[in-house]
N, C-alpha and C positions, 0 to 999 in steps of 0.2 A: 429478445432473449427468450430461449425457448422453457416450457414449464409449465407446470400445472398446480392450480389453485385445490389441493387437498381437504377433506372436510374439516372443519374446526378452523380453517382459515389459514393455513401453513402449505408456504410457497413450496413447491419441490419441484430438482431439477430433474428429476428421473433419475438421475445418480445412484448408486449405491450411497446409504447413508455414512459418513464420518466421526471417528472420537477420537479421544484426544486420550493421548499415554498417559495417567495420571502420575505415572512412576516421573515421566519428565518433567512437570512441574517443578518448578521451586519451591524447596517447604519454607512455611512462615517461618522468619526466625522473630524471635523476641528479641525489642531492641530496649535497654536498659534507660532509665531516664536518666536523666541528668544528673551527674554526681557533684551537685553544689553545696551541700550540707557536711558541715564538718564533725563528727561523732569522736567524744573521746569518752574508754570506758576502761576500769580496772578490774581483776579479779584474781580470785585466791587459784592459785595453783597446786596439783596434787599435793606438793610435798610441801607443804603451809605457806610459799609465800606470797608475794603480790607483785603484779605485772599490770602495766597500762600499755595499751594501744591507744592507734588515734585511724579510722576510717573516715573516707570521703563517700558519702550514700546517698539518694537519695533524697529530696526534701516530700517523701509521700507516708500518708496513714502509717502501713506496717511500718516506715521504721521511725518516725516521729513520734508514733506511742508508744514505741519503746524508747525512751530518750526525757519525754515532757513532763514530769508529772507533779514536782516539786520544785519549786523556785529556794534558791539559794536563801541558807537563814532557816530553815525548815527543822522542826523538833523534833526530832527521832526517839521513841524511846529503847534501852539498850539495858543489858545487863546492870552496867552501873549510874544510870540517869539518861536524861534525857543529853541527844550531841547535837550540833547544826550538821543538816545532808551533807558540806558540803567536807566535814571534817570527819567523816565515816571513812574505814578502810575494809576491804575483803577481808572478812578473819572475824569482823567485829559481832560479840554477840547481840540480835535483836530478838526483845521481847513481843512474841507475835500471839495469836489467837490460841496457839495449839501449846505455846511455852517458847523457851527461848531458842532461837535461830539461830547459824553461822550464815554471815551475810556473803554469797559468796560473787554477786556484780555488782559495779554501780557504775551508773551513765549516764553523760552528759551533754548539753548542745548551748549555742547562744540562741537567743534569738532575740532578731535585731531589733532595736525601735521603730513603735506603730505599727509592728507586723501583721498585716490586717490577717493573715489567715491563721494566726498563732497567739488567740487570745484568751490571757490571762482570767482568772478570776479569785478577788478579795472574799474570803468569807472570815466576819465580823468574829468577835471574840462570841464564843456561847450563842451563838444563828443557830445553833444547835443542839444545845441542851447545856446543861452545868459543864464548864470545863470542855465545852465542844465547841470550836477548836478554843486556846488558851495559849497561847498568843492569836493572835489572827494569823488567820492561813492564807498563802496566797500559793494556785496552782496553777497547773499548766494546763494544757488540752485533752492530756494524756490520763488526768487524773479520775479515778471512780471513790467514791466512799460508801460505805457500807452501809444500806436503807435498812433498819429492821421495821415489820410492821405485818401484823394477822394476815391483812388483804393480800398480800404475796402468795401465798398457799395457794390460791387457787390458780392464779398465775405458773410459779416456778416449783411449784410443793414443798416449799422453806417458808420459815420467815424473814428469812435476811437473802439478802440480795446486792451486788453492786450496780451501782448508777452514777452516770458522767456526773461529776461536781460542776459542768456545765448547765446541767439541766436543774441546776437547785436556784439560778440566775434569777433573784425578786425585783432587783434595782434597789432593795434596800438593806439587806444583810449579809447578801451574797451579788457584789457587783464584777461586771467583766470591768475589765482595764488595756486599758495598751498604753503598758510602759513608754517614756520618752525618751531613756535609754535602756542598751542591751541588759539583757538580765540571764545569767546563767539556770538552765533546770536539770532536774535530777531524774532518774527514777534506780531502784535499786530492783534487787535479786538474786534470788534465793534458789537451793534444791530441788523444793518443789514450789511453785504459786501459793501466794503466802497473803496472809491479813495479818499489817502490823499497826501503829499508831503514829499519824504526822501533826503535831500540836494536840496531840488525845483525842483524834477522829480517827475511827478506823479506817483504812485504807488496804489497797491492795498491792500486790506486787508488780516487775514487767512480766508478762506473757502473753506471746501472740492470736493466742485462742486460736479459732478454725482455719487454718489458711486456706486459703482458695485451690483448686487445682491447676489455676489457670495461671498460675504465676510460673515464670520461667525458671528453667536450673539456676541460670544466673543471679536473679535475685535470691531465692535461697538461699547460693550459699554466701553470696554479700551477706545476708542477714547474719547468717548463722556463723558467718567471721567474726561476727560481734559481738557474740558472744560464749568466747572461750572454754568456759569450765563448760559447757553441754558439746557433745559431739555431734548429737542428731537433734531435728527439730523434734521427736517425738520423747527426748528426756525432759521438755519442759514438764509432761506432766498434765493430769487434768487440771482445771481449775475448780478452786476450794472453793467456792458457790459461785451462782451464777449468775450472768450479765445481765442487765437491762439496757436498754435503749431508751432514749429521752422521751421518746415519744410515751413509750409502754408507762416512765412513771406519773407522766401528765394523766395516761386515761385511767389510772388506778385513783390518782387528788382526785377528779371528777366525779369518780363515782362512788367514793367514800363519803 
């Protein structure tokens, strides 16, 4: 075979060099995961009233944390007392940080027994201060509660901040569990991203925060099927303070 060994060590055949039409290629499509998870969620509609759907999505991060975040039996507080999550309706008013709310989503998933990637967590009556929570609370994956504390400021320039209710996991006031039967969870939503009260802990609402760019049309707008009363993903809204990651409130305990 005839040719010549080129400097740098690249064979050529004396040919005129070759490219390739990049227009011929096939563009990457994004292919949707698995729609094995069954979502069902209600909301108020413009002109007062309430609509339920039921979608089949995904069983991944974005739409499980919109879905997980209150186990069935969950204390909501509301205009007129405290409800269970699971007797809330679009319409109803909630008592939240800023005054009282129109709740205007709420949504729901099962999830099965021993489901090792969907675990629960018990937090004891008062693990967290007088009346925090009161009953015991029990959440989902999905759930953050509201850290207040000086040391934040230099972190987020607040002193409150949200943090997984995973990451508060001692083994002794706040234990994970998996259920041995299915257990229904909640998360609700609002206008805009909201801090309300589930057993007297402050909590947050659903909202997706940052989405990636890298997410397909497709998902989008699955997502965003799912939630009726917003049109676009950009009515959710900023959120009303800001996120931590578990890691970030370990190195704040450490160094306090």
């Amino acid at each position: 075979m005839a040719g010549d060994i080129t400097p740098g060590g690249v064979f050529s055949t004396g040919q005129p060099p070759w490219t390739v039409n990049s227009a011929a290629r096939p563009a990457k499509v994004k292919v949707l995961p698995p729609l094995t998870t069954r979502y069902q969620f209600s909301w108020l509609t413009p002109d007062g009233g309430v609509e339920d759907g039921v979608r089949m999505g995904p069983s991944t991060p974005l739409f499980t944390e919109a879905f997980t975040a209150f186990a069935r039996g969950t204390l909501i507080q509301t205009t007129t007392g405290p409800i269970a999550i699971e007797d809330l309706l679009p319409g109803d008013r909630i008592v939240t940080s800023v005054g009282a709310a129109t709740l205007r989503w709420k949504g729901s998933r099962v999830i099965a027994p021993l489901h090792k990637d969907m675990p629960l967590h018990r937090i004891a009556s008062e693990a967290l201060g007088p009346s925090r929570p009161l009953p015991d609370l029990l959440v989902g994956p999905a759930a953050r509660i509201v850290s207040r504390r000086t040391s934040l400021r230099a972190m987020v320039g607040t002193d409150a901040a949200l943090v997984p209710a995973a990451s508060l996991a001692d083994d002794n006031s706040v234990i994970r569990i998996r259920p041995i039967s299915a257990i229904q969870v909640f998360h609700l939503g609002f206008a805009r991203h909201s801090i309300f009260t589930a057993n007297g802990v402050e909590v947050e609402s659903a909202h997706p925060g940052t989405l990636s760019d890298s997410l397909g049309r497709e998902i989008r707008s699955l997502y965003l099927s799912m939630f009726p009363h917003h049109d676009n993903l950009p009515d959710f809204g900023e959120l009303a303070m800001p996120r931590l990651r578990g890691e970030d409130l370990r190195r704040l305990t450490a160094l306090a």
